[in-house]
Structures are given as C-alpha cells and as structure tokens.
C-alpha angles and dihedrals in degrees: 000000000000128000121195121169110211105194128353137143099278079053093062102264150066106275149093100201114151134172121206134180131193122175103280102039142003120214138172126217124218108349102202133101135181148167121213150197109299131176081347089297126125115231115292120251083253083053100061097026085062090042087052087054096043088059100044080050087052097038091055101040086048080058084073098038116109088191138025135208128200120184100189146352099251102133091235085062112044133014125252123230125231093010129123108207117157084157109064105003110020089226137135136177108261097052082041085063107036076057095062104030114111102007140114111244127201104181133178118274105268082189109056134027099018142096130259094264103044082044090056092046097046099058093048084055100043085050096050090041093063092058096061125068103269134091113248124197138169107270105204126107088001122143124196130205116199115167098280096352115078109185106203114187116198134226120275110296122192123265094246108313134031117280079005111178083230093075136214134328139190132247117213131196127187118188128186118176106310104344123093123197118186121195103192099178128202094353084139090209120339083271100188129050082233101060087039094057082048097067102045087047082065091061093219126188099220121351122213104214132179105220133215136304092246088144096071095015114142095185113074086189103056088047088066098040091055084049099058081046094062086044091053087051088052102059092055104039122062092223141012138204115200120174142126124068093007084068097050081074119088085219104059096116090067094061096042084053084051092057097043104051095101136036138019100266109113125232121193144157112248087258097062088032079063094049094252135120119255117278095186094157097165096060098058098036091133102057094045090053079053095048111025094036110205120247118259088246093055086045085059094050090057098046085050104051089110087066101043102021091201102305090116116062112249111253104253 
C-alpha cells in the first residue's frame, strides 16, 4: 500500500488530503485545503505561494484516483463547486470540476449527524455534484470490497469533543492483506478514552490523525488529557501520523516531545513520514510579515478584500 499526504499543516497549509493506492484502487481523501485568518493578519505571500503549489499537487495526483472521499464539508477539507476564492482556498470552478469528473464520490451525509453549515454546504455540493459526469454516494457506515482492499467508513464521529458545534466527521480505513491504514479526520485528538480504545480495537498499521486545537485551547486540563490519549495511541500503533491543528501552535514541538518520550513507535507530521523538513508557515506569521515584508501592492490587496472579496489573486 502507499501512502502519500498531499497538503497538510507540516506542508505549509490547512489541509489532510492524502491519496493512497493499493493494488486494486487509488483513491484520494478529502481533497480541500485552505489558510485563515491568524494574529489579524491575512496569509503571508509564502502562504499562499505554498497553497498555490499544494493544489496543483492535488489537482495532479486526483488525476490518478478512481474514488473520492470526502468527511466533512469544511472547505480545508473538500473543494466547492461554482465558486471563484483566491483568498481563503485558491479554487475556481474549471479545475473544481476537472477534480470531481469521472470519479466515484463517497461523500459525508448532508442530512443526518451535521450542523447547520456544513448541512447547508453538503446539499449544495451533493446537488452540484449530480450535474457533472461521476457517481456520488453517502459515504457513512459504508464498507467496499475490492478484490484484496476492503474501505470501511465509520459512523459519524464528533468533530473534537462530544455534542461538539463542529459537527460530525468520518473515519476511514483502508485495508489491503495484511496492512491496515486508518484516516481518522478531524478527531481533533482523540478527545475521549472511548474513541481512543476504538481505535486500537481496529489494529491499524499507521493511523493518520488530525490532532488537537492547542493553539486556541482555553482548558489546560483537557489538553493533557487529549495528549495521554495520542500516547496511548502510540504504544499500540506502530506508527502515527499526527498533523493538522496541533501544527498551527508554535508550540507544537512540546507536545510532540511529550509523545515521544517513551517507546519505539514513531510518531511524525506528514512532512518528516515523506522524508522532508517541516514547512509549518501559520504558526510563525508573524515572524515572516516581520522578515519577508510584503510588497505595497500585496498590503493593498489585504486592506481591499471587502471590494474584491477574493475574486482577484493577491499580488505575490
């Protein structure tokens, strides 16, 4: 099986889209990336020169997929249809719909277990999906059998914690012979011993988890709590994957010293699993507006975004 992460955090974006093959299908998970909003500034040039590299990545490796699957409808994990954004996504419509043409889509419920914006989100996607040439399905609960790879998609699973306003995500696991790969999506943790025994009880291989929101987190004690979680994780998964929210803190390196004091399992961010150095830009903003100053003409672009409202690409 092989495993290749597109964008993610440690890649210089908001994202976890990863493509795998085995020898029976290729298929790519969540295809969506963004950047935000960060200390009041907009995204950096390097930002958005790194988010313009990340989609034409994406944009090739879909090219190969036979199915997509998409867990929720939070734009840094899927991409829209019929919109223009060169603020927040970097996406139009023609390359939108060159993504999705000709491919078989499993995509999150927009009906049951979501909130009312990623409801609303869904079903504008779903509809827009079913006037292009692929075949779209709901993706939850749903298990695949293809020759020697079986996809299982869990239930709903909250978006971080329980009852969570974030709404709900999918799992996916993708198993082929004796090897075992588990996306777990925006978990934002595991937050929860129960979900974490959950997903030792599935005996994956590696696990691709999106870790926790320490960056804006207000309870010293949960934080912990979600920590021992991951080491649990570690001691009974022979590697780990952790990306996502944890690496827009600046202190992300604390907690990944933290999870790695004891045994051999390795955990790593998708940069160092693919052999590369860190490229986490969001987290130190600041400092690059301090060291690589914008140009007069990018400044612009930001104080006017209530004019163009991203419809024009940023000078950079």
């Amino acid at each position: 099986m092989k495993i290749i992460p597109i964008a993610f955090e440690s890649l210089g974006v908001r994202s976890m889209c990863t493509f795998i093959e085995t020898k029976d299908i290729r298929l790519m998970i969540d295809p969506g990336m963004s950047l935000g909003l960060r200390y009041g500034k907009m995204p950096h040039p390097k930002e958005y020169k790194s988010l313009i590299k990340a989609r034409k990545r994406m944009y090739k490796e879909a090219e190969k997929a036979d199915l997509i699957i998409i867990t929720h409808y939070h734009i840094d994990h899927y991409t829209q249809l019929k919109i223009t954004d060169y603020m927040w996504t970097w996406s139009d419509p023609e390359n939108a719909e060159k993504l999705y043409e000709g491919k078989n889509i499993l995509l999150k419920d927009y009906k049951n277990n979501i909130n009312l914006n990623q409801k609303r989100r869904g079903w504008i996607h779903w509809k827009l999906l079913n006037k292009i040439e692929c075949k779209v399905e709901i993706a939850d609960n749903k298990t695949i059998n293809i020759n020697n790879t079986r996809i299982r998609i869990s239930k709903p699973i909250p978006h971080g914690e329980e009852y969570s306003k974030l709404g709900y995500v999918l799992m996916v696991e993708i198993e082929e012979e004796d090897e075992k790969v588990l996306y777990t999506s925006d978990i934002q943790g595991p937050q929860t011993l129960k979900l974490t025994n959950e997903i030792i009880m599935l005996k994956p291989n590696i696990t691709i988890i999106g870790g926790p929101t320490t960056y804006i987190a207000t309870e010293t004690k949960k934080v912990i709590e979600i920590i021992d979680n991951i080491k649990t994780l570690k001691n009974n998964i022979p590697k780990i994957i952790l990306d996502h929210h944890i690496l827009r803190d600046k202190d992300w390196r604390k907690y990944f010293n933290k999870i790695r004091e004891k045994g051999e399992n390795k955990v790593q961010t998708a940069a160092e699993y693919m052999g590369g150095r860190n490229k986490t830009l969001e987290c130190i903003r600041d400092l690059l507006y301090e060291k690589y100053e914008p140009s007069k003409e990018f400044l612009k672009w930001c104080k006017s975004i209530n004019k163009h409202r991203g419809k024009e690409p940023p000078p950079i």
